[in-house]
C-alpha positions as CSV (number, residue, x, y, z in Angstrom):
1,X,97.5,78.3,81.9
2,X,96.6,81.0,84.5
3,X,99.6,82.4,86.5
4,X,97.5,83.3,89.4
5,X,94.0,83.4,90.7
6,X,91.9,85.4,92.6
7,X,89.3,84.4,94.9
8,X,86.6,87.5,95.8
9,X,86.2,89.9,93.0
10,X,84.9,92.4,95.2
11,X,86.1,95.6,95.1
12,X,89.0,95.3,96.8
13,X,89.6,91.9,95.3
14,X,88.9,93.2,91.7
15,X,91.2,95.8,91.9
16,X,94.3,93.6,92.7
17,X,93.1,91.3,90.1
18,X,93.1,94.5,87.5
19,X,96.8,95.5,89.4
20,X,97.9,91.7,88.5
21,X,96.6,91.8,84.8
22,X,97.8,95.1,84.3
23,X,101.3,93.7,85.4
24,X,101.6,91.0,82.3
25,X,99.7,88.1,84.7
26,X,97.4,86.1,83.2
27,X,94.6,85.8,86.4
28,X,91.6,83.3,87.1
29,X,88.6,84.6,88.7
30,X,86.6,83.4,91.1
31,X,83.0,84.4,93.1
32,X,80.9,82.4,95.0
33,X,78.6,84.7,93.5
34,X,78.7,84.4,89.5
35,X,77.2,87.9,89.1
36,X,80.8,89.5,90.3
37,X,82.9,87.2,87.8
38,X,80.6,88.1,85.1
39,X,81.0,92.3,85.5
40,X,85.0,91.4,85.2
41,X,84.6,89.0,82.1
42,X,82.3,92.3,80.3
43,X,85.1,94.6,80.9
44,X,87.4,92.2,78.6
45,X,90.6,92.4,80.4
46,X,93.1,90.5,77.9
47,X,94.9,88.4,80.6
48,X,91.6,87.6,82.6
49,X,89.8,84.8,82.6
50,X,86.4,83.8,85.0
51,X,85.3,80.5,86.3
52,X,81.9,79.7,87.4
53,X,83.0,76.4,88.7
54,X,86.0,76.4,91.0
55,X,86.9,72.9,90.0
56,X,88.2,74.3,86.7
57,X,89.2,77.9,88.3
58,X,92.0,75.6,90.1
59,X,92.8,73.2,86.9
60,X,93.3,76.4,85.1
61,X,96.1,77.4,87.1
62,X,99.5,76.8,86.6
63,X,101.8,74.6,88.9
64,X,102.4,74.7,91.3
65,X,98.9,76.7,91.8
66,X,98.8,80.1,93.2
67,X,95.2,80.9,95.2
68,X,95.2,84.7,96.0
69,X,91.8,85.0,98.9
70,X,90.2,88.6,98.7
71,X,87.7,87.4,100.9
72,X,85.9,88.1,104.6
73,X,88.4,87.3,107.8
74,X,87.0,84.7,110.0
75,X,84.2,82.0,108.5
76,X,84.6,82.7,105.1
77,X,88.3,81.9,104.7
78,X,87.9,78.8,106.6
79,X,85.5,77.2,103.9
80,X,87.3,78.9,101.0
81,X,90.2,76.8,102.3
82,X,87.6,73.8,103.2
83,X,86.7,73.9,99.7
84,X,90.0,74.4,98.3
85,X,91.6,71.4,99.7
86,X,90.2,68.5,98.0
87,X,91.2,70.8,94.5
88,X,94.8,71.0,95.1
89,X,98.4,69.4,95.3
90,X,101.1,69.4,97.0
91,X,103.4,72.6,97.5
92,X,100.5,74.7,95.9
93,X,99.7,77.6,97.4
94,X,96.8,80.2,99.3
95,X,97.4,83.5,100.2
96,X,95.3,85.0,102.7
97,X,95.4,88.6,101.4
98,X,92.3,89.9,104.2
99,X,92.5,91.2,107.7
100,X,92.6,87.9,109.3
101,X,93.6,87.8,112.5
102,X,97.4,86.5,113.2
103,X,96.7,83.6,115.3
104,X,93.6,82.1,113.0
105,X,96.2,82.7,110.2
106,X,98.7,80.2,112.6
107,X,96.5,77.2,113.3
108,X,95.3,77.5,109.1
109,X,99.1,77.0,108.5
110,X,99.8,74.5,110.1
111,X,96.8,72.9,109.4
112,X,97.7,73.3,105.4
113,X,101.4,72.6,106.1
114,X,100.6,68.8,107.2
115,X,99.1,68.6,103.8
116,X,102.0,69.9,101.5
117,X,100.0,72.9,100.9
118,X,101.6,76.0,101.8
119,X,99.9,78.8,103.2
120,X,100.8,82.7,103.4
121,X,98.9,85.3,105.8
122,X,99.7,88.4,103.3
123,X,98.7,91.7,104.7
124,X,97.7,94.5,102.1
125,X,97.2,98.0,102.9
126,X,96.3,100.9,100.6
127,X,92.4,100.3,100.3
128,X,90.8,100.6,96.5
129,X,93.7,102.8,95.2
130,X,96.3,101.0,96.6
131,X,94.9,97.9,95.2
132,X,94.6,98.7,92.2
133,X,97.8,100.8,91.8
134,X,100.0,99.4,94.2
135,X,99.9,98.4,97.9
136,X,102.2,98.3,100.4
137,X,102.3,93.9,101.0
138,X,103.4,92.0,104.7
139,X,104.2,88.4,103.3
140,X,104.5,85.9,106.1
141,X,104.6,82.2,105.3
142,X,107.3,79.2,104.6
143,X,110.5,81.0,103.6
144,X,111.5,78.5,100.9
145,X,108.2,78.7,99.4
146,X,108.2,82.9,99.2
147,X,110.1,83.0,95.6
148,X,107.4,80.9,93.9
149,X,105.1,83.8,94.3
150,X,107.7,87.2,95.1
151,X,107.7,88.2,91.6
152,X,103.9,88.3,91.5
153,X,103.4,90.5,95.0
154,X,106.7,92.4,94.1
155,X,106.0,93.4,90.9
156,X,102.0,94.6,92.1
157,X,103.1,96.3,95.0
158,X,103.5,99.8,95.7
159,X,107.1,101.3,94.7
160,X,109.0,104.0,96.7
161,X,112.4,105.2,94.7
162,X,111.8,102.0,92.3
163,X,112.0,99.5,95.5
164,X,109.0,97.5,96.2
165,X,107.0,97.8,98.6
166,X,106.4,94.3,99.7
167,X,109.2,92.1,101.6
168,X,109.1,88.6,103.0
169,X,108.2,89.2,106.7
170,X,108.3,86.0,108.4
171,X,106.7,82.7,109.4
172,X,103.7,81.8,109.6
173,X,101.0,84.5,110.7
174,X,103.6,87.6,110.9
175,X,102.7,88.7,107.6
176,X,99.1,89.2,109.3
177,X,100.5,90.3,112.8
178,X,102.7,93.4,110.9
179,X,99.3,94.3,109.4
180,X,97.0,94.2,112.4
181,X,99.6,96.1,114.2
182,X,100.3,98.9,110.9
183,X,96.3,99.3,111.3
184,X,96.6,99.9,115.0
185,X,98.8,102.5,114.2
186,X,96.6,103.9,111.6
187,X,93.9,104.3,114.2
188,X,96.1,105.9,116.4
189,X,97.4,108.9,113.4
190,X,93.8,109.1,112.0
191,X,92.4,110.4,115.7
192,X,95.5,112.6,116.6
193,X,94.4,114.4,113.5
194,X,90.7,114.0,114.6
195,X,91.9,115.7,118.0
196,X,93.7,118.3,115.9
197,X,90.7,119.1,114.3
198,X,88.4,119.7,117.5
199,X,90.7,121.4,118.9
200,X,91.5,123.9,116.2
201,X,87.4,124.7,115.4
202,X,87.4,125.4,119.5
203,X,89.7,128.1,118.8
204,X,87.6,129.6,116.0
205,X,88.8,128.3,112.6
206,X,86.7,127.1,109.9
207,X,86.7,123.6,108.0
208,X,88.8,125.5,105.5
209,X,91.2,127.0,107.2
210,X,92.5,123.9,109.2
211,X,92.7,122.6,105.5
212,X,94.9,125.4,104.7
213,X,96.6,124.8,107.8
214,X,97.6,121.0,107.5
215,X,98.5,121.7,104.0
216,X,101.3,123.7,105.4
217,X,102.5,120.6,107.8
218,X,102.2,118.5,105.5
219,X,105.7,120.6,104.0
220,X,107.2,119.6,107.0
221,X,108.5,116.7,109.0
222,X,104.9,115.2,109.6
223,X,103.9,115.3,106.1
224,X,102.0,112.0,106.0
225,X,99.3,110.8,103.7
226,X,96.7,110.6,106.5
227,X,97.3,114.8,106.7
228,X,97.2,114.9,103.2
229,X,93.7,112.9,102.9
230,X,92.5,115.3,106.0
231,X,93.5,118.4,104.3
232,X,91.1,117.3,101.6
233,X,87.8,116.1,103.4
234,X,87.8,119.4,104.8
235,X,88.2,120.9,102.0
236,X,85.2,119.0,100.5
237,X,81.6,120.4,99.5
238,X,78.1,118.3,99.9
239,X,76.2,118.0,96.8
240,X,73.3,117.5,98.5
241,X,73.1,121.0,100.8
242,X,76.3,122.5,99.7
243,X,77.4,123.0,103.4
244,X,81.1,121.5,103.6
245,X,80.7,117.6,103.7
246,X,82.4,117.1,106.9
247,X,79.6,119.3,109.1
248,X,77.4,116.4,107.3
249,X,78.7,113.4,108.1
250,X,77.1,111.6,111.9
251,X,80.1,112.2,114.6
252,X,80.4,108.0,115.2
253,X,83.1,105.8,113.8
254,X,83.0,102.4,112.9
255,X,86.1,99.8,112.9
256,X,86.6,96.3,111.6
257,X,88.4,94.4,114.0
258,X,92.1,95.0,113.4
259,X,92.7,97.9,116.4
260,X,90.5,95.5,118.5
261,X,93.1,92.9,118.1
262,X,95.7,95.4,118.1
263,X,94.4,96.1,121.9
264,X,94.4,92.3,123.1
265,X,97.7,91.4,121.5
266,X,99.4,94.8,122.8
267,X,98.1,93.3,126.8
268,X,98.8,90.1,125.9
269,X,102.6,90.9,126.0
270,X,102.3,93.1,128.2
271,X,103.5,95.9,126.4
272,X,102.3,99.5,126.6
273,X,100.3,99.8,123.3
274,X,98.4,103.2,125.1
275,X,98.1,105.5,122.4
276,X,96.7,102.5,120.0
277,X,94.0,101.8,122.6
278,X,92.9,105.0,123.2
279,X,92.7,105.4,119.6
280,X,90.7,102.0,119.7
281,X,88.4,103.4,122.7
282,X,87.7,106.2,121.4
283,X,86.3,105.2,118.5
284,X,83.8,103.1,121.1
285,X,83.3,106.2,122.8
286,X,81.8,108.1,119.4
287,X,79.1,105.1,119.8
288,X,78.0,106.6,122.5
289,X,76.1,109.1,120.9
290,X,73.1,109.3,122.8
291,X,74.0,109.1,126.2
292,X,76.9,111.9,124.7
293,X,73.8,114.2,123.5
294,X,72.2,113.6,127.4
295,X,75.1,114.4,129.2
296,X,76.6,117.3,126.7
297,X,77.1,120.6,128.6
298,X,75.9,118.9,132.1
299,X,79.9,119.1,133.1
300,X,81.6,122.2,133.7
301,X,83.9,123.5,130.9
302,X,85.6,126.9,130.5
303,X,87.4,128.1,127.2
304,X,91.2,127.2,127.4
305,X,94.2,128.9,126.3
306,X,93.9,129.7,122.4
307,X,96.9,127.9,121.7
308,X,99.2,128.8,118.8
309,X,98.9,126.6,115.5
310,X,103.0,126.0,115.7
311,X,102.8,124.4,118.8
312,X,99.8,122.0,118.0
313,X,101.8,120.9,115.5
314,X,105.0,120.2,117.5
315,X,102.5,118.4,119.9
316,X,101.0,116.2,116.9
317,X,104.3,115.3,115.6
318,X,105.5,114.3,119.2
319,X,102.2,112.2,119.6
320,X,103.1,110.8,116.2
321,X,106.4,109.8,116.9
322,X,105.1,108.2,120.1
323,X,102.3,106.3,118.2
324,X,104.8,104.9,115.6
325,X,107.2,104.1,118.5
326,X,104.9,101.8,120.1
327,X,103.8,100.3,117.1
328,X,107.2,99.5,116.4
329,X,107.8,98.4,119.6
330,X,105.1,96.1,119.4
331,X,107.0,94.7,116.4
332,X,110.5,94.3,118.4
333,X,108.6,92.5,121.0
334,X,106.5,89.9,119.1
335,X,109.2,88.9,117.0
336,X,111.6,88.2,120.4
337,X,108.6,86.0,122.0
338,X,107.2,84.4,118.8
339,X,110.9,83.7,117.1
340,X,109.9,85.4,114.0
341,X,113.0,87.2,113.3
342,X,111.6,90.9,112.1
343,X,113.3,92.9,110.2
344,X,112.2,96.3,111.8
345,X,113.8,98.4,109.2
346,X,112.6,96.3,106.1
347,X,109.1,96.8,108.0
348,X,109.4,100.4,107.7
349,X,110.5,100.9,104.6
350,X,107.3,99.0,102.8
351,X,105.4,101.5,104.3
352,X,106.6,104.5,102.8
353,X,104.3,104.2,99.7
354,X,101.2,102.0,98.6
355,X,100.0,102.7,102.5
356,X,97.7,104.4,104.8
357,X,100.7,105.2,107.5
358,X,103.1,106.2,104.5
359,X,104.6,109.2,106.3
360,X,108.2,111.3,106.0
361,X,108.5,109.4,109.8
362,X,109.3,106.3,108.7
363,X,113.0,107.7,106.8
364,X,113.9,108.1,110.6
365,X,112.2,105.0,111.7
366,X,114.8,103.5,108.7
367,X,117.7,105.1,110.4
368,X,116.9,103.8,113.7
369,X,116.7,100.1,112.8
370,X,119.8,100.5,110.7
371,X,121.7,101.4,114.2
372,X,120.4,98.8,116.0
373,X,118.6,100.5,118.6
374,X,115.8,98.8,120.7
375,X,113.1,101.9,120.9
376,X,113.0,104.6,117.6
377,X,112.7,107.3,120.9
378,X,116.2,107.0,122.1
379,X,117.5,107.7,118.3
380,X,118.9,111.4,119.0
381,X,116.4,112.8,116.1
382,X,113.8,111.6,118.2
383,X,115.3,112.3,121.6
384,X,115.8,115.9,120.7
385,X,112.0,115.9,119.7
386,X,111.3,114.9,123.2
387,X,113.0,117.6,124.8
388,X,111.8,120.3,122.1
389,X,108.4,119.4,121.9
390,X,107.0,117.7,125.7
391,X,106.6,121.3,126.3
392,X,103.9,122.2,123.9
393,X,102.2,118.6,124.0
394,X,101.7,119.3,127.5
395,X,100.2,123.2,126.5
396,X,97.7,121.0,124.3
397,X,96.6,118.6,127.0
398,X,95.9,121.6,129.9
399,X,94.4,123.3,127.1
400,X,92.0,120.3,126.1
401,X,91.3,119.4,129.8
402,X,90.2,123.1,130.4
403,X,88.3,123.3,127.4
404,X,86.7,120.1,128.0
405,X,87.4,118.8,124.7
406,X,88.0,115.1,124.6
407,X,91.7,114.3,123.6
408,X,92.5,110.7,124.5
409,X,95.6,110.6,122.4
410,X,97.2,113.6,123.0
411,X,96.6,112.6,126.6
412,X,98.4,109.1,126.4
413,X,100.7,110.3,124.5
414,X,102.2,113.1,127.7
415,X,101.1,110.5,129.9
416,X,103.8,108.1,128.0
417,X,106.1,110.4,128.1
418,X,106.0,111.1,131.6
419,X,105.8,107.5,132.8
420,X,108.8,107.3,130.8
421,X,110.8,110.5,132.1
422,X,109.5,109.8,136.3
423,X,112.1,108.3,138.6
424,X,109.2,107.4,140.9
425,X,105.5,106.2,139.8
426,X,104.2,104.6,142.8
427,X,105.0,101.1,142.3
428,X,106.1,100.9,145.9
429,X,103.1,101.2,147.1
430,X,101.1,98.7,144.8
431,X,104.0,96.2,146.2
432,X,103.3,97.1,149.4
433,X,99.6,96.5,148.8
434,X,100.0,93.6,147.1
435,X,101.9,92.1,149.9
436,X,100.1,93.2,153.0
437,X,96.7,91.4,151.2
438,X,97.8,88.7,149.7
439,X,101.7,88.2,150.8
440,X,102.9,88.3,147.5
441,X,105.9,89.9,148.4
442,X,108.2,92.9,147.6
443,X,111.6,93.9,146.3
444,X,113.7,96.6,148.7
445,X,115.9,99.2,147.5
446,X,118.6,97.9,149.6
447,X,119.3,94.3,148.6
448,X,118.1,91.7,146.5
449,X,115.4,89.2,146.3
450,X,112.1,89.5,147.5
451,X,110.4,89.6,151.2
452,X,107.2,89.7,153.2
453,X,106.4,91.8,155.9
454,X,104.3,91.1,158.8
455,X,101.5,94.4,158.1
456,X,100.6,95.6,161.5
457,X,96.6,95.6,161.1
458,X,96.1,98.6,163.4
């Protein structure tokens, strides 16, 4: 009998397939296209074995049955489980290993739970490498049933010091939620180092000396693997031309869904997610790329202050810090309105290896959860960072606004920060407004509750 199978042999499902066999697992295969099942049965894997049929996929599996999806969020995981049901037993069990957003991940547990099927929302995050070699894992499904299939997603998962990468999360779709959030993050890194990058070539340096430059942060406290990966794409020649294979590539970026949701869920609990969604918008903003070719050098821009590499990087790891603190934030907030009972440090410490976000951060992130505290920025490592650093974040903002460059990140990020750090923002006066239109009333400074006022209308 097979210990596991896997449904999707694409690439990403093929690898973790490859990850389980390689980890003593004897693994089912499954495509709903044959072609994909076949190219794993040639490569004669000892511990695999493909199905054409998914009838005899599931009776191949030992009980109770372990259904790993590597499949498409949305559609395509509903009929997987459609055709699932009918095939399977009681306490058997589906794990959702895609990018599937938390709340679909909810209603497909409960809907599975009133059959005696139980059903896990597992977020994966390391792309092809990580797959096959070890990804960070977010498990989040019925407690009692996470041992039946720990030593499978501990044992493939990503190690850091010899501790796994992967942890029970929590109920339900948490597993997916810590994911969707970990990518919102991601988005939020990958164009502080995009911003980096413009503004460096604005001051004059060449694709391979910003290479050489971020391999020298990535010696210090914001070595990450996102600088790492940059340092290398710059770094990187075009077959085709040999110009470097960054001046190649079309200035647009794509995105799948996850810093979308990230967005939505951030305003749906009203908490400040801003440096994820300008991350998010800007991304929608590289779209843009005609109108952006129309309108390009049609607004006035000067050169700014040539700004000193030491204090970009200061800025960046600020940014960073604020990016991961919101993030986290995010975290500490949804687990308090959904009951899921987070473990914030756990959290952290599956992503320091077999991740995209895997970063020298998240050490400090550790400490900060171990001391209880409610936001990573009042932890003094960071709070000395704040003092230290606002200063040259705010050099690289007035910079970027005089140069014209487009920094949304950098921006959000001192705009954070001063929100934060401002005695007064003007809320006054939206209560004021809000109660002379509609009488919804206001709070004074003086004594409680809340009042209208009579507006004079002269």
């Amino acid at each position: 009998m097979n210990d596991i199978g896997v449904i999707g042999l694409g690439v990403m499902g093929k690898n973790i397939a490859i990850n389980m066999m390689n980890n003593s697992f004897k693994v089912a295969g499954y495509n709903r296209s044959y072609e994909k099942t076949e190219e794993l049965i040639k490569e004669n894997h000892e511990n695999f074995t493909g199905y054409k049929m998914l009838k005899d996929f599931v009776n191949s599996l030992s009980i109770p049955r372990k259904v790993f999806l590597m499949v498409s969020a949305g559609k395509a995981v509903d009929a997987v489980i459609d055709e699932l049901i009918p095939l399977l037993s009681e306490n058997d069990i589906i794990m959702d290993a895609g990018n599937s957003y938390f709340k679909d991940t909810n209603s497909r547990e409960e809907k599975l739970k009133d059959l005696g099927i139980n059903y896990f929302g597992v977020g994966v995050s390391g792309g092809e490498e990580g797959a096959l070699k070890g990804p960070s894992i977010m498990p989040g499904g019925e407690k009692e049933a996470y041992p039946l299939i720990s030593d499978i997603l501990e044992a493939i998962s990503a190690k850091y010091d010899g501790e796994s990468c992967c942890k029970y999360i929590g109920p339900k779709g948490s597993g997916h939620y810590v994911k969707m959030v970990h990518n919102g993050i991601e988005y939020a890194d990958m164009q502080l180092l995009a911003e980096v990058y413009l503004i460096l070539k604005n001051n004059g340096y060449s694709n391979i000396e910003i290479s050489e430059i971020l391999d020298k942060w990535n010696k210090t406290e914001v070595e990450s693997y996102l600088v790492f990966i940059t340092s290398k794409v710059l770094k990187e020649k075009d077959d085709k031309t040999n110009n470097d294979l960054i001046d190649m590539i079309v200035d647009v970026a794509g995105n799948k869904g996850t810093g979308r949701w990230t967005s939505i869920e951030a305003l749906s609990q009203e908490y400040n997610a801003s440096l994820l969604t300008a991350a998010y918008q800007a991304r929608i903003m590289s779209n843009e790329i005609e109108l952006r070719k129309d309108l390009s050098n049609k607004i006035s821009k000067e050169q700014g202050e040539k700004l000193d590499v030491e204090v970009l990087r200061k800025a960046y790891s600020l940014a960073k810090s604020v990016a991961f603190a919101q993030g986290f934030g995010l975290y500490k907030d949804a687990s308090e309105k959904y009951n899921w009972d987070l473990d914030l440090k756990e959290i952290a410490s599956i992503f320091r290896a077999g991740c995209i976000i895997q970063a020298r951060l998240l050490q400090e992130i550790m400490k900060a959860y171990e001391d209880g505290t409610k936001n990573i920025l009042t932890l003094p490592v960071f709070k000395n960072q704040l003092v230290e650093n606002s200063k040259d974040l705010r050099k690289v903002v007035l910079s970027g606004v005089q140069s014209g460059l487009a920094l949304p990140v950098f921006t959000s990020a001192l705009t954070y920060l001063d929100s934060l750090s401002s005695e007064l923002l003007g809320a006054n006066i939206i209560q004021a407004q809000r109660d002379y239109f509609g009488a919804h009333t206001y709070q004074r400074v003086d004594r409680d509750g809340f009042e209208h006022h009579n507006w004079s209308e002269e």
